[in-house]
C-alpha positions as CSV (number, residue, x, y, z in Angstrom):
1,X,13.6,-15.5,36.4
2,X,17.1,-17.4,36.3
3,X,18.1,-20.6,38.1
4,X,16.0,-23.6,38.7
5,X,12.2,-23.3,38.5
6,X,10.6,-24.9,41.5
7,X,7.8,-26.8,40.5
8,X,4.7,-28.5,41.7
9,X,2.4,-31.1,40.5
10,X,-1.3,-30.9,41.1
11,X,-3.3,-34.4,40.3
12,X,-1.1,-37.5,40.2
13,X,-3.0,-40.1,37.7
14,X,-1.7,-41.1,34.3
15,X,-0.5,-37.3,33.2
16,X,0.1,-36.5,36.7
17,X,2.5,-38.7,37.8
18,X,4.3,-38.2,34.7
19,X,4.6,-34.6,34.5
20,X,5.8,-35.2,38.3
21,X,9.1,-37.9,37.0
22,X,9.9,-35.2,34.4
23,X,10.2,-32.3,36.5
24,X,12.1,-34.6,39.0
25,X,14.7,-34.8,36.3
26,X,14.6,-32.4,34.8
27,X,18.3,-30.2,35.2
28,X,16.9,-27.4,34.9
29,X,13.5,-27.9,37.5
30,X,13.4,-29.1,41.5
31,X,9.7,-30.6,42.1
32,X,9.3,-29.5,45.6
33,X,6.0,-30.3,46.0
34,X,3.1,-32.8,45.0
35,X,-0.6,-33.6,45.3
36,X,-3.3,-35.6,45.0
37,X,-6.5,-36.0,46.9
38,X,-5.5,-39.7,48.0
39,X,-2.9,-39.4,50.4
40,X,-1.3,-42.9,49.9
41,X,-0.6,-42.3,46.1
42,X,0.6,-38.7,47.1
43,X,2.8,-40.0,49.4
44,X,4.2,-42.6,47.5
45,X,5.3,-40.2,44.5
46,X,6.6,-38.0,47.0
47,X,8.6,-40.6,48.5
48,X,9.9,-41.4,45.2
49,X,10.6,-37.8,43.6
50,X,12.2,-36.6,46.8
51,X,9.2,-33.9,46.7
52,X,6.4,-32.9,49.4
53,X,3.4,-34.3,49.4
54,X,-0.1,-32.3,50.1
55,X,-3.5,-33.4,49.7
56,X,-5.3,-29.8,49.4
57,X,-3.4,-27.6,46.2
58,X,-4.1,-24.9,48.3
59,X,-1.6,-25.7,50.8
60,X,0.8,-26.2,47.8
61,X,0.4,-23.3,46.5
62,X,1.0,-21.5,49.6
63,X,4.9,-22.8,49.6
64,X,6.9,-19.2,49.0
65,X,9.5,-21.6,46.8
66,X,6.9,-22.5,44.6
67,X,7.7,-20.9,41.2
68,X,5.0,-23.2,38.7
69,X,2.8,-25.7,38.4
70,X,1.8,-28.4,36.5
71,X,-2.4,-28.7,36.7
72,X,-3.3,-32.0,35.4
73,X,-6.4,-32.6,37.0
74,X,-10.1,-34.1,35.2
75,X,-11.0,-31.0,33.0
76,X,-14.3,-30.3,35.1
77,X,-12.3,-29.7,37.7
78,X,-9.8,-27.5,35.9
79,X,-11.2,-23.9,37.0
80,X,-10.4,-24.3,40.6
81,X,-7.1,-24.7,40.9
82,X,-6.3,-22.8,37.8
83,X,-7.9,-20.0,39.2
84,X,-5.9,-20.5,42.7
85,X,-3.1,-20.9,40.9
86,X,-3.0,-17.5,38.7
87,X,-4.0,-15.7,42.2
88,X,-1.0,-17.1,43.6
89,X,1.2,-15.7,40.6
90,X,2.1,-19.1,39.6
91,X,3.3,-20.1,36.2
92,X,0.7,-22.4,35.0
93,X,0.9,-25.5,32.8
94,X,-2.3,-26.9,32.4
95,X,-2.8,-30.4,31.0
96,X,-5.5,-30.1,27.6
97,X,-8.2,-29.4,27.3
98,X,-8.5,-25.9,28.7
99,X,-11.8,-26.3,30.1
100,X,-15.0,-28.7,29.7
101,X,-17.2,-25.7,28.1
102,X,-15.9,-22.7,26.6
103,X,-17.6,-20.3,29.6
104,X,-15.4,-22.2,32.3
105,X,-12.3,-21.7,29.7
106,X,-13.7,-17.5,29.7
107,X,-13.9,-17.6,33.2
108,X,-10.0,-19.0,33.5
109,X,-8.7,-17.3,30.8
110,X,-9.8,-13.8,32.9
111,X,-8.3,-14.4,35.7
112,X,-5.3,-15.5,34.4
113,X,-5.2,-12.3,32.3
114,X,-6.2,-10.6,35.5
115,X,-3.2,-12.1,37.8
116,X,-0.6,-11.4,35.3
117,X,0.3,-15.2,35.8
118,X,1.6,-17.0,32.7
119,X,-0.3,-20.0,31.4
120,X,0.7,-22.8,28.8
121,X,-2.2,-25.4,27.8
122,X,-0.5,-28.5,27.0
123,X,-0.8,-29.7,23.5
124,X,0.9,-32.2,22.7
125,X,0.5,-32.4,19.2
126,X,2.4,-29.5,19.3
127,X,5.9,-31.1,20.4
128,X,5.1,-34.1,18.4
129,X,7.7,-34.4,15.3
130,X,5.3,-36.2,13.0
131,X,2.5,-33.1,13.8
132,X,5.0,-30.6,13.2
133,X,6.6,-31.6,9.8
134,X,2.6,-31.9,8.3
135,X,2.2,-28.2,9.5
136,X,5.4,-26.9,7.5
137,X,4.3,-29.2,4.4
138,X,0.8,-27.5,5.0
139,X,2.4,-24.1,4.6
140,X,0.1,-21.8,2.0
141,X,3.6,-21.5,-0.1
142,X,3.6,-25.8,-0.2
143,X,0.3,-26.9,-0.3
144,X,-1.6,-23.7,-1.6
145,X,-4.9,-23.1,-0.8
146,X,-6.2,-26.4,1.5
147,X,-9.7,-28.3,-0.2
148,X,-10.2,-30.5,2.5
149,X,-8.6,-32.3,6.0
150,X,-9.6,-35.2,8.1
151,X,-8.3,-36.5,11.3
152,X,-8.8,-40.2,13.1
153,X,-8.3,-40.5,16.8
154,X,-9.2,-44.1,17.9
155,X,-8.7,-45.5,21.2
156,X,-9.9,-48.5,23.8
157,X,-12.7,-49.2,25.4
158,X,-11.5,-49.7,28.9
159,X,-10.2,-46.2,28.2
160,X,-14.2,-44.9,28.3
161,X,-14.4,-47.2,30.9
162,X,-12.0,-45.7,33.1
163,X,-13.3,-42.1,32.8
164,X,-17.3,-42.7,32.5
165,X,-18.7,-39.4,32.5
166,X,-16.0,-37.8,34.1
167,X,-15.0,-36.5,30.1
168,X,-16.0,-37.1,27.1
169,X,-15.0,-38.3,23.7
170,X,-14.6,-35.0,22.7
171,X,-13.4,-33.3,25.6
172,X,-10.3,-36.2,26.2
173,X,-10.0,-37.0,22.6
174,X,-11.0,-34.6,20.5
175,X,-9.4,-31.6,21.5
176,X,-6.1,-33.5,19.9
177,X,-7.1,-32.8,16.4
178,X,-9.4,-29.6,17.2
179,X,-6.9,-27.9,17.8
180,X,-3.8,-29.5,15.3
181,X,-6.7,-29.4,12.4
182,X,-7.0,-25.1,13.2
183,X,-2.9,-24.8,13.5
184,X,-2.3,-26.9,10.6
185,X,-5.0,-25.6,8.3
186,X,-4.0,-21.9,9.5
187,X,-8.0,-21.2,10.5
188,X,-10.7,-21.6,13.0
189,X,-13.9,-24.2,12.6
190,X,-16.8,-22.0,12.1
191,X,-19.3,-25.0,11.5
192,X,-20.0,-28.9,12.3
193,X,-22.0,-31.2,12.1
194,X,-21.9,-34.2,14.3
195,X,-23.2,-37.3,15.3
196,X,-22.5,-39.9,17.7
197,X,-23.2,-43.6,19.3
198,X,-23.3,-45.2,22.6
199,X,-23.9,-49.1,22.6
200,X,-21.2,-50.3,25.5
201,X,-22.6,-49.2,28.3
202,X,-19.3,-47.1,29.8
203,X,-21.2,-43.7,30.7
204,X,-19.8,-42.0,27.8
205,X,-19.8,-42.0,23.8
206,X,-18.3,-45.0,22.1
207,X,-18.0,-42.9,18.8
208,X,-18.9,-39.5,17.1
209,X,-17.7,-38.6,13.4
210,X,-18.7,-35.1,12.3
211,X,-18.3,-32.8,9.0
212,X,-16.7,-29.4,9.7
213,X,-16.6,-26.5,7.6
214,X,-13.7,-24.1,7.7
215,X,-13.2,-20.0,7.7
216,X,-11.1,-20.2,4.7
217,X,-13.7,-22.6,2.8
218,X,-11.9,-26.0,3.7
219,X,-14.1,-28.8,5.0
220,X,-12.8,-32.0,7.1
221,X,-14.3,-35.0,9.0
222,X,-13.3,-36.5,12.0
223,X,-13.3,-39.8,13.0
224,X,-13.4,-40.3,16.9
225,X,-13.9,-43.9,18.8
226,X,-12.8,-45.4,22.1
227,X,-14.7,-48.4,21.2
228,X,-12.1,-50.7,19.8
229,X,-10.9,-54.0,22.2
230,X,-8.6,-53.7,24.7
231,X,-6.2,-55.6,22.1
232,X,-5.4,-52.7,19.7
233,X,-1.9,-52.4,19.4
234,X,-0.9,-49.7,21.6
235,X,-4.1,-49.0,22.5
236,X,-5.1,-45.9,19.8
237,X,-4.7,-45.1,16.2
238,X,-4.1,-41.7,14.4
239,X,-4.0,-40.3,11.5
240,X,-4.3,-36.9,10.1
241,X,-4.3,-35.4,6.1
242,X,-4.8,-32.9,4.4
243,X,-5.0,-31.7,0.8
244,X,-4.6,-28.5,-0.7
245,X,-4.3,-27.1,-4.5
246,X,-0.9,-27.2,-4.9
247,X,0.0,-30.3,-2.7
248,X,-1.1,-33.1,0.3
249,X,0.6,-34.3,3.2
250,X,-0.3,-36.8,5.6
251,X,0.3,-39.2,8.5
252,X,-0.5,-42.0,9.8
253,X,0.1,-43.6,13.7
254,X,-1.8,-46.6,13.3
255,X,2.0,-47.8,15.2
256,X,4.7,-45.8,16.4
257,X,7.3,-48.4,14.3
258,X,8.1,-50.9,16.8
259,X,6.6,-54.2,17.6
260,X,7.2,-57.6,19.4
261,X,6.4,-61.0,18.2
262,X,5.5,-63.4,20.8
263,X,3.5,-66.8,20.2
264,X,0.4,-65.1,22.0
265,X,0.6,-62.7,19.1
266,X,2.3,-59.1,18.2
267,X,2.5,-56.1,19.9
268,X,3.8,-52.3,20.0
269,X,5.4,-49.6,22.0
270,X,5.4,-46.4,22.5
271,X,8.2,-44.7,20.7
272,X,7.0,-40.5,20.2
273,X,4.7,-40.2,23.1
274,X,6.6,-40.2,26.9
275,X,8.7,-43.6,26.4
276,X,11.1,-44.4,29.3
277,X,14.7,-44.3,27.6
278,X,17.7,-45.2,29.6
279,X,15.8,-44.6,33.3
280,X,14.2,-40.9,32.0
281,X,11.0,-40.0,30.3
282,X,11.5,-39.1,27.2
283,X,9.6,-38.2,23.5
284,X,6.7,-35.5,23.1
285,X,5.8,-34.9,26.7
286,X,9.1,-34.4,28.1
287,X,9.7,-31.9,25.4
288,X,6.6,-29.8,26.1
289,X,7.8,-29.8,30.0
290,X,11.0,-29.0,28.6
291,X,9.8,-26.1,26.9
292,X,7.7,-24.8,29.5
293,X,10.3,-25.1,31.8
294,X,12.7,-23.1,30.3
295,X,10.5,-20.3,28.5
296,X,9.4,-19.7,32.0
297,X,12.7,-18.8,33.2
298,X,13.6,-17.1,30.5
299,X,10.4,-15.1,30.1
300,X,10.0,-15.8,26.3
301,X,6.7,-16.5,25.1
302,X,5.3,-20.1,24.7
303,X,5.0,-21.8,21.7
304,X,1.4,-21.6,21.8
305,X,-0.6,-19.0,23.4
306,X,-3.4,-19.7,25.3
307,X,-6.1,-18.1,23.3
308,X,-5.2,-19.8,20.7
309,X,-5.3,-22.7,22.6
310,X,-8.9,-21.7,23.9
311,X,-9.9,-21.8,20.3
312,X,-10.7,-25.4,20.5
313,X,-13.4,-25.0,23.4
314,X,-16.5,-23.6,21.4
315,X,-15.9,-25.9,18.3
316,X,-16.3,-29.0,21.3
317,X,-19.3,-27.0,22.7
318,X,-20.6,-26.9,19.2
319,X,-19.7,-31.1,18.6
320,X,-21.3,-31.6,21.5
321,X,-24.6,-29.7,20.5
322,X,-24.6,-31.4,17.3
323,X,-24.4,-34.7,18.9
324,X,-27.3,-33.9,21.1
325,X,-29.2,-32.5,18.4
326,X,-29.0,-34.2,15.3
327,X,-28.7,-30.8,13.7
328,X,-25.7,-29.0,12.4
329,X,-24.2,-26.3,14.8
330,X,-22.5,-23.0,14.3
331,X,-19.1,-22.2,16.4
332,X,-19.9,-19.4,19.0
333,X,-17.1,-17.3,19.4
């Protein structure tokens, strides 16, 4: 495939509407088509992207133009228009996680593998500078052998509020570090144990902090909340480490480095994630769109495949169980 990659955005909320401005711009995409079951807000990106606008992804996909698609629909309703989508032999970028369970991420992964369609899960994490400098300083020749690794992914309470049981923690959250704990520490989670608390009242956990244990013998915690006030500069914290026999690296995202002082009181910005810089959307996401944009014209592989991205689904099934049980929980795989 050479030329420009015609591209179409399904589900128009927070990542939606911004995986719809990137593509817009993009030099090297046209989005010729977007949707969204409310008509008004499909219309109005439309309006503003030059694009089409549709209310059933069906009728989207059904444009001969269409070369791709970014899916960035709720992850329960993932399977549907993933599934459409490979059928249609559409390039698929799929907003994380892959699925809500790992036997809807089976059932998509099949008939992907069946179409022939390409699929990209997008991971963030992955285009994130910060991420990728602690997985070359976790190298085996750098850090040696690693002992132990935790992650901390806090966010706001109107967050959960917003989402209710739509998600989860876990499922919105969690897959972050899931899956940047497994890259970085070069193996899969084979065992957690988990536990979790829900005092707000927002149809969903507040917090859940569980052990996990390792292939290669590592062990980690995470830390996972979306109960902090509204007031929490930028609205989530980060932080990721690990520690290994020969060396540790770390980070920490607790701010992204900028801030304004008001009298009312101090606060951030976002500076790594999808900031708007001189009119375009710039940072990690644009560079993931970037990415899938031109390894699908080109035909070279993606930077991470989707299996390995499917990785992360049974050690959230297996969180979840924990949570539910009280008891820790082996990783199905």
């Amino acid at each position: 495939m050479t030329g420009t990659l015609k591209v179409g955005v399904i589900g128009l909320g927070f990542f939606g509407s911004r995986h719809a401005r990137i593509h817009a711009e993009h030099l090297s995409a046209e989005l010729v088509g977007v949707c969204d079951r409310d008509p008004v807000r499909a219309a109005e990106l439309a309006a503003t992207t030059g694009a089409r606008a549709f209310t059933d992804f069906r009728e989207l996909l059904a444009l001969p133009e269409l070369d791709a698609v970014s899916i960035c629909l709720p992850d329960r309703l993932h399977e549907g228009a993933v599934v459409a989508a490979a059928r249609a032999g559409k390039a698929i970028l799929l907003e994380k996680p892959l699925a809500h369970d790992a036997a809807t991420a089976r059932r998509i992964v099949k008939a992907v593998e069946t179409s022939g369609s390409r699929l990209m899960i997008g991971h963030i994490l992955r285009f994130d500078p910060r991420y990728v400098q602690v997985f070359h300083a976790a190298a085996p020749e750098r850090i040696g052998a690693p002992i132990h690794l935790r992650a901390k992914r806090n966010g706001v309470r109107s967050t959960a509020r917003r989402l209710g049981d739509a998600s989860s923690i876990l499922f919105y959250m969690g897959v972050h570090d899931i899956d940047a704990m497994q890259w970085i520490a070069r193996s899969r989670i084979s065992r957690v144990y988990a536990q979790k608390v829900a005092m707000l009242g927002t149809g969903n956990e507040d917090a859940l902090y569980a052990v996990v244990n390792f292939e290669n013998g590592a062990i980690g915690s995470l830390d996972y909340s979306w109960a902090w006030p509204d007031g929490l500069m930028n609205g989530f914290r980060s932080a990721l480490e690990v520690v290994g026999t020969r060396s540790a690296t770390y980070l920490d995202c607790a701010d992204q480095g900028f801030f304004t002082v008001e009298d009312s009181g101090t606060t951030g910005g976002d500076t790594h994630l999808w900031p708007e810089i001189n009119g375009r959307i710039a940072g990690d996401l644009a560079d993931e769109l970037d990415h899938f944009i031109n390894a699908t014209l080109s035909g070279k592989p993606y930077l991470q495949h989707y299996r390995e991205a499917f990785d992360a689904i049974p050690v959230l099934d297996a969180l979840a169980e924990s949570a539910r049980s009280g008891l820790p929980a082996e990783v199905a795989r």
